[in-house]
Steps between C-alpha positions, in 0.01 A plus 500: 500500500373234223194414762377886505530543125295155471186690761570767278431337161202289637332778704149523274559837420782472324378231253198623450693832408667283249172369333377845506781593296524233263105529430509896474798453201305239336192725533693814387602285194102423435444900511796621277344263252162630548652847472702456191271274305157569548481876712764665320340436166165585586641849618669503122135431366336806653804745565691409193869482745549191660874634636448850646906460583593778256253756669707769568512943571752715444531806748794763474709226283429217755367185409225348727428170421155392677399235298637237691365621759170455328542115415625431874196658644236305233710186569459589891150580456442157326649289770363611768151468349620123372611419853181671657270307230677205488640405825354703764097543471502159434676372821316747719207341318642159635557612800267380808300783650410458841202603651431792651459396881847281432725764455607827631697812407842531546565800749833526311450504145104475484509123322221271555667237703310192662355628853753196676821614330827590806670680175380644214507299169623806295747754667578230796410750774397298889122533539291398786265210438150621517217246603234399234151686537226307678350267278089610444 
């Protein structure tokens, strides 16, 4: 029982889930700040309402409350563009592309994969090695 648990814990998945984690709350903690202290009042300097909390309509003696709706949809919208900005143009700009002749489309999910991959680097699928075009 105590030996699965131990392949369990030290499969790579699983710790690199962990990492993942731990990095995405310490990055969620870098764009609340940005949020609060430096988005938040530059919507207050051109709107004039920094909190649109109290936004509210009244139909037929019931009370809709939308505006925190609002501020979870701005502080959406501003994460995902952080993340996007910060953390994923630059990796794919990181990222090795290889050339053309190298690599091949997935038949599965249409990735560029390298043209001797047996499985497909992104959704895992079995694909048949093709050889390498005659050199010119």
């Amino acid at each position: 029982m105590l030996a699965g648990f131990k392949k369990f814990i030290l499969r790579g998945n699983v710790v690199e889930l962990a990492v993942a984690v731990v990095v995405g709350a310490a990055f969620g903690a870098i764009v609340t700040a940005l949020v609060a202290d430096i988005i938040t009042p530059i919507i207050a300097a051109i709107g004039g309402k920094p909190d649109f909390s109290n936004l509210a309509f009244t139909i037929n003696g019931s009370r809709f409350t939308y505006g925190h709706f609002v501020n979870a949809v701005i502080s959406f919208l501003i994460v995902a563009a952080a993340i996007y900005f910060l953390v994923v143009a630059p990796l794919e700009r990181l990222r090795p592309k290889p050339p053309d002749d190298a690599s091949r489309m997935c038949p599965e999910c249409t990735s560029r994969i390298p043209r001797e991959a047996r499985r497909c680097m992104y959704c895992t699928s079995v694909v048949t090695p093709t050889p390498a075009p005659p050199a010119r």
